[in-house]
C-alpha positions in Angstrom: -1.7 14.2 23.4 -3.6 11.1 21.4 -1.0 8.1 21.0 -1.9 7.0 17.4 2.2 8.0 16.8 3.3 5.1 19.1 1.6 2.6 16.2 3.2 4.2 13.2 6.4 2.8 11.6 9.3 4.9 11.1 10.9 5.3 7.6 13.6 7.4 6.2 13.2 8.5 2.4 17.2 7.0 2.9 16.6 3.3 2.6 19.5 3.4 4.9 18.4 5.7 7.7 21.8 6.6 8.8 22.8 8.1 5.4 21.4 11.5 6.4 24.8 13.0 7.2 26.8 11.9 4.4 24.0 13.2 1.6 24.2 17.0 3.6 27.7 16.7 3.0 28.3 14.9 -0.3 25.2 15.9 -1.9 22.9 13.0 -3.8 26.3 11.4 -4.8 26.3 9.7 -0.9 23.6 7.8 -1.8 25.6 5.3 -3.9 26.9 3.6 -1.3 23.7 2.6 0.5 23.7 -0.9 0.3 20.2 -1.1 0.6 18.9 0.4 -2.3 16.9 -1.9 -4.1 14.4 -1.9 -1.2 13.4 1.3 -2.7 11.7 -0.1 -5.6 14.4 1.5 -7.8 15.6 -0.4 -11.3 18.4 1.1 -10.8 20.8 2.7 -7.6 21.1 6.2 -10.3 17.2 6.3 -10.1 17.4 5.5 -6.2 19.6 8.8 -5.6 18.0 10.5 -8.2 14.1 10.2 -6.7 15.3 9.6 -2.7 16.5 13.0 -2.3 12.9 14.2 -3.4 10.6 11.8 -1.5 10.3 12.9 2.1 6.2 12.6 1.1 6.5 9.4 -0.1 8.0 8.4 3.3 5.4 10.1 5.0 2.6 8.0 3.4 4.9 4.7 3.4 4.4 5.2 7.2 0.6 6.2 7.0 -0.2 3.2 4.9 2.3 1.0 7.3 0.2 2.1 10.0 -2.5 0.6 8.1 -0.5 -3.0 7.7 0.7 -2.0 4.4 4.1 -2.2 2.8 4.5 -0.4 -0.7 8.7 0.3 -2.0 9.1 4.3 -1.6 9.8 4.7 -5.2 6.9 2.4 -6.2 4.4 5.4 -4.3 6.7 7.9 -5.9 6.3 6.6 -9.8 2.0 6.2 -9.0 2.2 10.1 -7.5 3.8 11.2 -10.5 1.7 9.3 -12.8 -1.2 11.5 -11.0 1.1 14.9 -11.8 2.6 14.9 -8.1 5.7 14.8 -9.1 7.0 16.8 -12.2 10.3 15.6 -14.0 12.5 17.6 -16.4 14.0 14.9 -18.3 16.4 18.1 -19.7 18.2 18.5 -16.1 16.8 15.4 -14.6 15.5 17.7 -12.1 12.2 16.6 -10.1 9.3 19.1 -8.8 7.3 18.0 -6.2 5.5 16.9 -3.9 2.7 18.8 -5.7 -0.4 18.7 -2.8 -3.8 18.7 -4.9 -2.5 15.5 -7.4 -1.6 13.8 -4.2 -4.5 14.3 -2.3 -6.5 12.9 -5.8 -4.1 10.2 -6.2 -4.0 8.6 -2.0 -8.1 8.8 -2.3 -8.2 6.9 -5.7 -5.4 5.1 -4.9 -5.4 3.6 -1.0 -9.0 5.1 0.3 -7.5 7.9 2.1 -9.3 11.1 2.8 -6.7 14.0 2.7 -7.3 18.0 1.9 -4.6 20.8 1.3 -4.4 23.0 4.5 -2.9 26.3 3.8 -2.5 29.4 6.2 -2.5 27.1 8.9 -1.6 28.6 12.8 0.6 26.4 14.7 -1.8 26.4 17.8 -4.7 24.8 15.4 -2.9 21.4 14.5 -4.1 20.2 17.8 -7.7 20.6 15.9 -6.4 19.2 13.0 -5.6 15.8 14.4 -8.9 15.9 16.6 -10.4 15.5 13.0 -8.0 13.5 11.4 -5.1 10.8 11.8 -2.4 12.8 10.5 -1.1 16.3 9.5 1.7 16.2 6.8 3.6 19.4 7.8 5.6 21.6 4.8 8.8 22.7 7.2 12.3 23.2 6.8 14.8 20.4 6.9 16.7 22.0 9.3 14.1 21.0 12.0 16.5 17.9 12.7 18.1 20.6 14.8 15.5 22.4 16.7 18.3 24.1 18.8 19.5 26.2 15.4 17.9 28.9 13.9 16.5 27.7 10.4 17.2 29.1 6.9 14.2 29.2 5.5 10.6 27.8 6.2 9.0 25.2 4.3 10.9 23.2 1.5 10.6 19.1 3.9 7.8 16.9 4.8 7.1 15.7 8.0 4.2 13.5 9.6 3.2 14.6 12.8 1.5 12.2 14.7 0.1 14.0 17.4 -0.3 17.3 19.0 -2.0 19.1 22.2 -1.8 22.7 23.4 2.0 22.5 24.3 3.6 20.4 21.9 3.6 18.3 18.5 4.8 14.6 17.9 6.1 14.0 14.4 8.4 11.1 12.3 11.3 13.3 10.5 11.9 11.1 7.1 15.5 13.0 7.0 16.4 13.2 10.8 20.5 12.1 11.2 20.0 10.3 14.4 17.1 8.1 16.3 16.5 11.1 18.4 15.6 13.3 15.2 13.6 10.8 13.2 10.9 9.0 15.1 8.3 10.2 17.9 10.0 13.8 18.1 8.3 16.3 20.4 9.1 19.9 20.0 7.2 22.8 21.8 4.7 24.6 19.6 6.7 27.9 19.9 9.8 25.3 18.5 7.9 23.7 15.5 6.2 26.9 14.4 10.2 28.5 13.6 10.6 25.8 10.9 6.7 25.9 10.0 5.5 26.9 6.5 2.0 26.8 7.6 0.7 24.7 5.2 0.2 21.0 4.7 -2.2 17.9 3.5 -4.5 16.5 6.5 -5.2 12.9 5.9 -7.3 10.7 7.8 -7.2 6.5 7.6 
C-alpha cells in the first residue's frame, strides 16, 4: 500500500470533528452549538449548518489541497463549486443538491490545477489501479461506513478520500467519522468497503 495518506491532513465537514454524533441525533440543528464555526468561512453559523451537512466533498478536497500546503475555509470551496453548478440550491426549501461530479472536476482543474475525471461502474478490486495512476480516489459510499461492523442502508449518498489501496485493503479519511478511529487513515478490507461502495467516484491526481 503507497503511503501518500500518512501526508494528508484530516478534516471533518464539522468544523468541530466531534459533532458527528449529536448532528445523527439532533439533525442540522446540532450544529449550532459548534463553537468553531466561523473557521468555516460562513457569514453566518445558519449558513454553517445549512452548507456543513452537504460538504463531505468539500472536506475531501480541503484535505487534497492541504496535502498540497494549502488552506482554503470549507464553505469558501463550497460557494466557488457552486458558482461552477456543483452545488444546486433551492432557495424555496433551502435545500442543497450536490456534490454534482462533472462541474467539479471543471471547476478543481480551472480552479487549483488538479486533474480529476468521473469514474463510474467502478469494481472495488480496481481502485488499487486507480491510485497507481492517480493521488486520490474520492469514493461515493454510504455514511454508515463509520461503522463497518453494521450492515448499511443503502449504498452511495457520502464522500470519502481514500488515500491508498492494494489487493487486500483500502486507506481512506471519513469527513463524517464520530471517533478518531473512524475519521482519519481507516483501513477496511476490500470485501468491507465494497458493502458501503456505490461504485462510482472522481479520480484526482496533484
Amino acid at each position: 500500500m503507497n503511503q501518500l495518506s500518512l501526508d494528508v491532513p484530516y478534516f471533518s465537514q464539522w468544523e468541530t470533528p466531534e459533532m458527528t454524533l449529536p448532528v445523527l441525533a439532533e439533525g442540522a440543528a446540532a450544529l449550532h452549538r459548534d463553537v468553531r464555526w466561523k473557521n468555516s468561512g460562513a457569514e453566518t453559523i445558519e449558513e454553517y449548518a445549512r452548507w456543513a451537512v452537504n460538504v463531505c466533498g468539500m472536506a475531501c478536497l480541503k484535505m487534497i489541497l492541504a496535502a498540497r500546503g494549502e488552506a482554503h475555509p470549507i464553505l469558501s470551496l463550497a460557494r466557488a463549486c457552486t458558482s461552477y453548478g456543483g452545488y444546486v440550491i433551492n432557495e424555496a426549501d433551502a435545500s442543497i443538491k450536490g456534490l454534482i461530479y462533472a462541474p467539479f472536476v471543471t471547476f478543481v482543474h480551472e480552479r487549483f490545477g488538479l486533474v480529476a475525471d468521473v469514474r463510474t461502474q467502478v469494481q472495488v478490486e480496481t481502485i488499487p489501479e486507480i491510485l497507481a495512476e492517480n493521488s486520490f480516489f474520492i469514493a461515493s459510499v454510504s455514511s454508515a461506513i463509520r461503522w463497518p461492523e453494521r450492515e448499511p442502508p443503502g449504498k452511495g449518498g457520502h464522500l470519502v478520500l481514500v488515500t491508498a489501496a492494494d489487493e487486500e485493503s483500502v486507506r481512506f479519511h471519513n469527513p463524517s467519522g464520530h471517533d478518531r478511529a473512524s475519521q482519519a487513515d481507516v483501513i477496511l478490507p476490500l470485501p468491507t468497503f465494497d458493502r458501503f461502495f456505490a461504485n462510482r467516484g472522481i479520480a484526482v491526481g496533484l
